[in-house]
C-alpha positions in Angstrom: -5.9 19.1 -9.0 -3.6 16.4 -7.1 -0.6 18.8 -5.5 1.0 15.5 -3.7 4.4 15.3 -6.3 4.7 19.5 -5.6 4.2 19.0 -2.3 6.6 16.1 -1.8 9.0 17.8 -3.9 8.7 21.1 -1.6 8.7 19.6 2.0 9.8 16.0 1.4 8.0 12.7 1.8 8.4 11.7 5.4 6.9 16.0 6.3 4.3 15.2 3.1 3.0 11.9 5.0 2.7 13.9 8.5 0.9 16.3 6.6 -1.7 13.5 4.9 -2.2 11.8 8.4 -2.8 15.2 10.1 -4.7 16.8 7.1 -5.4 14.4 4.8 -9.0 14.2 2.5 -9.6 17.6 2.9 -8.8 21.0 2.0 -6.4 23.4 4.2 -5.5 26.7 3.8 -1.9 27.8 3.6 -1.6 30.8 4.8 1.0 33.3 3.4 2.6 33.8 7.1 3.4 30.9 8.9 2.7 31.8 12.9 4.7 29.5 15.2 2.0 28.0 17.0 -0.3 26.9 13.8 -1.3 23.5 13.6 0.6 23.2 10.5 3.9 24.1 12.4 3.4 21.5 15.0 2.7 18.8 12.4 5.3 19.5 10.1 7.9 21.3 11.8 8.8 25.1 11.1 11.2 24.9 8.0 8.8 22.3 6.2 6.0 24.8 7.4 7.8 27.9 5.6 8.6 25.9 2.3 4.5 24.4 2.3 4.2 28.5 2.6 6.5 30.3 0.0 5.5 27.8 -2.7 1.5 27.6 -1.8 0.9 30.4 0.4 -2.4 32.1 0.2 -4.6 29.0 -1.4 -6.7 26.5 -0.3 -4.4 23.5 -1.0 -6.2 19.7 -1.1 -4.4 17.4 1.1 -4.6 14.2 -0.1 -4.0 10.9 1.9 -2.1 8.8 -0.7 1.2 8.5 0.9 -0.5 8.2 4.2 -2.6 5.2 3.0 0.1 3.2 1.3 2.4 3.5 4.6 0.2 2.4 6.6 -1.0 -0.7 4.7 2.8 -1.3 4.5 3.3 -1.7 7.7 -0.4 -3.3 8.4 1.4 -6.2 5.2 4.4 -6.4 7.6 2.6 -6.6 10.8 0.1 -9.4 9.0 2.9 -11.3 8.1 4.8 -11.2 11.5 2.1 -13.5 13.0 -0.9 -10.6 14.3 -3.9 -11.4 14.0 -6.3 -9.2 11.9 -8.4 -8.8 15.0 -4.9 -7.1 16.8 -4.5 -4.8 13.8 -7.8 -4.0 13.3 -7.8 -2.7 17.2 -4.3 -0.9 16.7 -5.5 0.6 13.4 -9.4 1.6 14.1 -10.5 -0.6 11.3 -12.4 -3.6 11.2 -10.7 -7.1 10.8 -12.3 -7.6 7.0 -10.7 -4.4 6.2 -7.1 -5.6 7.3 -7.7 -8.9 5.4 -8.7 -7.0 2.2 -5.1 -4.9 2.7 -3.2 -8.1 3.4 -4.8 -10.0 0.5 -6.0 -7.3 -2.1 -2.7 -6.5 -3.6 -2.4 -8.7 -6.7 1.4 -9.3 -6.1 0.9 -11.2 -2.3 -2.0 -12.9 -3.2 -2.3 -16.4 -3.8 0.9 -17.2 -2.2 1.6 -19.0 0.8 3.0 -16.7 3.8 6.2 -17.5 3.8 6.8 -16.6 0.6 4.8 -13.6 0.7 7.0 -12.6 4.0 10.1 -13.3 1.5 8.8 -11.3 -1.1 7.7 -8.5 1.3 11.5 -8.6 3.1 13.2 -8.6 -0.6 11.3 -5.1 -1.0 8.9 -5.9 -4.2 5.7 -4.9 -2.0 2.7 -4.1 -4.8 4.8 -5.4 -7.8 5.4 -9.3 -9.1 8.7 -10.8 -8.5 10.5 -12.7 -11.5 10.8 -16.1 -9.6 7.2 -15.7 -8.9 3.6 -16.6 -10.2 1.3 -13.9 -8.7 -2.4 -12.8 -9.5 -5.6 -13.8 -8.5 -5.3 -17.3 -10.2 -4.5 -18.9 -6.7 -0.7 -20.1 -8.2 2.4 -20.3 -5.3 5.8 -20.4 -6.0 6.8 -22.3 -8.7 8.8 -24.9 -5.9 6.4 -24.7 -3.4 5.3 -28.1 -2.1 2.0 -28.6 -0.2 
């Protein structure tokens, strides 16, 4: 059973993604008591820690690593589009360079157009869905003004 909206709703996204990179893909168990020095605490922070308790105290809760993933392929997007290469990223992220390229260029709303759009589409916020003044998919088509 996928607990990420009750767990975003209990300790918040920004504690929830913490939580994903720390824990994520696996199963942890939330333990009824929160000690100070768990490794949940020093993750999360105390007060998250106590909320992630009260609400799933006592089970073995599966962490998963959506959040996680789509912030970091955010910011590897941004990074991409900044001018690294996908050699750089790969070596900041621990991936290999094909794996970058697949996050740059696997989304269906960046691909197929040239980089300056997709750095104006990616500023304008519309990251993973098609913008009106745009032609996106996998058909190869650019901006309807774009000039070669």
């Amino acid at each position: 059973m996928n607990y990420e909206p009750d767990i975003v709703a209990t300790i918040g996204r920004e504690s929830t993604i913490a939580l994903e990179r720390a824990f994520g893909g696996r199963r942890k168990y939330i333990a009824q008591k929160i000690k100070q020095g768990s490794p949940i605490v020093e993750v999360i922070g105390w007060e998250a820690a106590q909320q992630l308790s009260q609400r799933f105290g006592g089970m073995q809760l599966y962490i998963p690593q959506t959040l996680a993933l789509q912030a970091r392929n955010r910011a590897i997007i941004h990074q991409r589009l900044q001018g690294f290469t996908a050699q750089d990223l790969a070596r900041s992220y621990g991936l290999v360079a094909r794996t970058i390229r697949n996050i740059c260029f696997g989304c269906g709303a960046l691909h197929g157009l040239r980089a300056r759009n997709r750095l104006k589409i990616l500023q304008q916020g519309f990251y993973g869905r098609a913008h009106s003044g745009y032609r996106t998919g996998f058909g190869g088509a650019s901006a309807p003004n774009d000039q070669p």
